[in-house]
C-alpha positions in Angstrom: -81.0 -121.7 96.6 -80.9 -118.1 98.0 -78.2 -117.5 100.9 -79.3 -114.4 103.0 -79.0 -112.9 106.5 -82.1 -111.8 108.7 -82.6 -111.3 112.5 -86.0 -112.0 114.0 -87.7 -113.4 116.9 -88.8 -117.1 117.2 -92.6 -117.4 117.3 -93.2 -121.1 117.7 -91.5 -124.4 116.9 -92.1 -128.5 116.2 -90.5 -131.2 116.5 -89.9 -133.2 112.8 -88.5 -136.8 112.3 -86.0 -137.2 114.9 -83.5 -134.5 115.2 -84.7 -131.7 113.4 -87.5 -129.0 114.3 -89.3 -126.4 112.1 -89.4 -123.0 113.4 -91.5 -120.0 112.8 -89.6 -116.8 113.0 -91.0 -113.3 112.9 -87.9 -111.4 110.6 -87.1 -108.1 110.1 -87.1 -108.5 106.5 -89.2 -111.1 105.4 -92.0 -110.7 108.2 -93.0 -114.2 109.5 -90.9 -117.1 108.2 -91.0 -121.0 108.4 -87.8 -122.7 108.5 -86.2 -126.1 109.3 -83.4 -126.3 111.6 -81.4 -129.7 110.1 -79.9 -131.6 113.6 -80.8 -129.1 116.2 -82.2 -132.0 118.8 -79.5 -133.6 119.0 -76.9 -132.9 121.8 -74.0 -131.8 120.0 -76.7 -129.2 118.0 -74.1 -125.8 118.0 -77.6 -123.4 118.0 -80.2 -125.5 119.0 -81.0 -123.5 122.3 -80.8 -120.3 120.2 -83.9 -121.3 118.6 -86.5 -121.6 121.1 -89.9 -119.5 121.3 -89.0 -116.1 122.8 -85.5 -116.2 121.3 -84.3 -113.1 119.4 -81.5 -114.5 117.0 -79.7 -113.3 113.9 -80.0 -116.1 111.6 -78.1 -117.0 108.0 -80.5 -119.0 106.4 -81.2 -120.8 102.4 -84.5 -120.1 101.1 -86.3 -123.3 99.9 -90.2 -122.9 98.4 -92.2 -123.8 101.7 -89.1 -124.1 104.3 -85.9 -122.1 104.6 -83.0 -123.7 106.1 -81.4 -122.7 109.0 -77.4 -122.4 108.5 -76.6 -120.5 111.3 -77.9 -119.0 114.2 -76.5 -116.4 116.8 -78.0 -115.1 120.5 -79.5 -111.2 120.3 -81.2 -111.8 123.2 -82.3 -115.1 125.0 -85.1 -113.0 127.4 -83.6 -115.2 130.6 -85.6 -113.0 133.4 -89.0 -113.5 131.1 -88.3 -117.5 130.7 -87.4 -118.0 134.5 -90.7 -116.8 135.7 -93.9 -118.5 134.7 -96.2 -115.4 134.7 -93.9 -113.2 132.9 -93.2 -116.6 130.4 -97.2 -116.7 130.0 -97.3 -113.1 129.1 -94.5 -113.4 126.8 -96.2 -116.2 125.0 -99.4 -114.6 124.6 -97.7 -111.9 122.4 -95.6 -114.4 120.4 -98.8 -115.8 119.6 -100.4 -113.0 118.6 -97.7 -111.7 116.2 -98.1 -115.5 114.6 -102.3 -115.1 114.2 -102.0 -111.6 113.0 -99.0 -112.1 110.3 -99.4 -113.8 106.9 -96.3 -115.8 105.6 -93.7 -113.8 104.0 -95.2 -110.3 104.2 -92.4 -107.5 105.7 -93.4 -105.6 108.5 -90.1 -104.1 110.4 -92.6 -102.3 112.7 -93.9 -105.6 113.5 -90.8 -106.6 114.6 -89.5 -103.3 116.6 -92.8 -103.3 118.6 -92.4 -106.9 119.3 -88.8 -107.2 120.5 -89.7 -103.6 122.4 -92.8 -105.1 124.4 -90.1 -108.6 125.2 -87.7 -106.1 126.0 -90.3 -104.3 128.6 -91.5 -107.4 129.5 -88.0 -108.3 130.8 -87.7 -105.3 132.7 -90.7 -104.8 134.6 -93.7 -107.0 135.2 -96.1 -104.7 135.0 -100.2 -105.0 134.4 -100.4 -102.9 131.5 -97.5 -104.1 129.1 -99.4 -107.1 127.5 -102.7 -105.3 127.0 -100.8 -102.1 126.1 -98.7 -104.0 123.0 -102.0 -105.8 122.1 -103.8 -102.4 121.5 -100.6 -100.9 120.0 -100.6 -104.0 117.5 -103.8 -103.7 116.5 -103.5 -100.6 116.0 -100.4 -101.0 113.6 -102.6 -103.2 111.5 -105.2 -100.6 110.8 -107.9 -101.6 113.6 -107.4 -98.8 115.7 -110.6 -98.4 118.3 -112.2 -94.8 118.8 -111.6 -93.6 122.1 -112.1 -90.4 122.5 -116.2 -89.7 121.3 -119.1 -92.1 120.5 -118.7 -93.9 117.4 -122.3 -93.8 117.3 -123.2 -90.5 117.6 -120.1 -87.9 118.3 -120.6 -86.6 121.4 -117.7 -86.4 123.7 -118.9 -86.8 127.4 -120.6 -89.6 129.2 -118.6 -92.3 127.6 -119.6 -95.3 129.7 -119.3 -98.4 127.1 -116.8 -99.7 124.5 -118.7 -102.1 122.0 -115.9 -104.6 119.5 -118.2 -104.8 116.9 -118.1 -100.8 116.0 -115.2 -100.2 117.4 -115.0 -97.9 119.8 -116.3 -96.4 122.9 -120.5 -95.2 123.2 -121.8 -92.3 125.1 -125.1 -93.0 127.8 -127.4 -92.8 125.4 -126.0 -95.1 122.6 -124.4 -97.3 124.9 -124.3 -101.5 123.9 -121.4 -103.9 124.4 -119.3 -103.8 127.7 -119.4 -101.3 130.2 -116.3 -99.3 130.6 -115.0 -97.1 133.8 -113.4 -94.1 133.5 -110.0 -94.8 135.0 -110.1 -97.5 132.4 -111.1 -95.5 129.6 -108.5 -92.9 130.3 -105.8 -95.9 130.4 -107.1 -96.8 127.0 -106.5 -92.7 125.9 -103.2 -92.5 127.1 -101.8 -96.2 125.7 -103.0 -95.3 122.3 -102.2 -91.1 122.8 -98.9 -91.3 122.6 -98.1 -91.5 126.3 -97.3 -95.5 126.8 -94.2 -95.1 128.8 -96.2 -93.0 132.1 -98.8 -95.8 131.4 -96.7 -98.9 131.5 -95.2 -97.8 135.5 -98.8 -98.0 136.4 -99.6 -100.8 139.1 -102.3 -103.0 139.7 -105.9 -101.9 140.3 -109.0 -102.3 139.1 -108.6 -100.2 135.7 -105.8 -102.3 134.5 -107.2 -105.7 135.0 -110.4 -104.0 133.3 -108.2 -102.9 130.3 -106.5 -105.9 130.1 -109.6 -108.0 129.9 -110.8 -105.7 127.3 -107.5 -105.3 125.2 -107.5 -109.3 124.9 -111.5 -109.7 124.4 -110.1 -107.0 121.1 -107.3 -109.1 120.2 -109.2 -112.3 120.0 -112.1 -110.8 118.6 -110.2 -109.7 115.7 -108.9 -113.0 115.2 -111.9 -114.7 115.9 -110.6 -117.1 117.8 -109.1 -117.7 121.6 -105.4 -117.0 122.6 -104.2 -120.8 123.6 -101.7 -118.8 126.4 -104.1 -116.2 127.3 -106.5 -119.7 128.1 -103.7 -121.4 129.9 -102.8 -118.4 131.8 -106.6 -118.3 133.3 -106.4 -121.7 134.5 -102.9 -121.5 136.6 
């Protein structure tokens, strides 16, 4: 078997038999990976804390046909102020899980990764409204399903832009308009995440325009995937 080195963030693991666990690791060179972790359950594991969801890790692994093997694991980053507070921990999950729907197995995507251990790195920081539905856009958007924002995809006019519709993709003028209504402090939130001005955008604090783009960047994400966020379901019920 194949002995190589990666570094990646863990996406989601299981429990198998009774002291190992499969994880599922976005890496920087192999894009999303499954892997078993031999003995990590038990309580003299030397990395089995290192590979939990969230965890950013550089990992020396064998690769097998369906399942690497785990070898060794080492900390980057363990996201400690994301895991000790249950809504930044439900925000944090909600991207994980996103990365996991959108990524076949095995398919590189570095600027997968960067943009992933960049909005976990924000996340730590700051809890701010905008850093989930900003990296949902701005991941979307990497995988070719960027929205137009900026004239009606129905027509071309510029002005009166009162409605952004998922199954054209994009925003609709007065006259076109169909889907969900869309304010223009909202609208202009959606410009600037995906004009090139996310870091003004990301200080912003709560208000109505955020929870409305925040609604509608998830309502994107899911319909893309066509199917619900489990954490984005759990997080409306807390």
């Amino acid at each position: 078997m194949t002995l190589y080195r990666d570094e990646g963030v863990v996406l989601r693991t299981w429990k198998l038999g009774e002291a190992d666990r499969i994880i599922v690791v976005f890496t920087r060179g192999r894009g999303k990976v499954r892997a078993v972790a031999k003995g990590v359950r038990k309580t003299k594991s030397k990395f089995g804390a290192r590979l939990e969801p969230l965890s950013h890790v550089a990992l020396q692994l064998y690769e097998g046909r369906e399942l690497d093997i785990v070898t060794q694991a080492e900390s980057i980053d363990h996201y400690r102020p994301i895991r000790d507070d249950l809504d930044r921990l439900g925000r944090g999950v909600s991207m994980l899980e996103a990365v996991d729907q959108l990524s076949p197995d095995r398919e590189p995507n570095p600027a997968v990764l960067r943009m992933l251990v960049g909005g976990l790195d924000t996340l730590a920081a700051r809890s701010g409204p905008m850093v989930v539905p900003a990296f949902f856009l701005k991941l979307l958007s990497l995988e070719g399903f960027r929205p137009e924002v900026h004239e009606c995809v129905s027509c071309g006019v510029a002005e009166n832009l009162v409605a952004f519709d998922l199954e054209v993709g994009g925003v609709l003028c007065r006259g076109c308009r169909r889907g969900s209504p869309i304010s223009v402090e909202a609208l202009a939130l959606l410009q600037r995440v995906l004009g090139g001005q996310l870091a003004s955008v990301l200080e912003e604090p709560a208000s109505a325009a955020t929870h409305d783009l925040d609604v509608l960047a998830t309502r994107a994400m899911e319909h893309h995937l066509e199917r619900r966020l489990r954490s984005v379901a759990v997080l409306d019920h807390t």
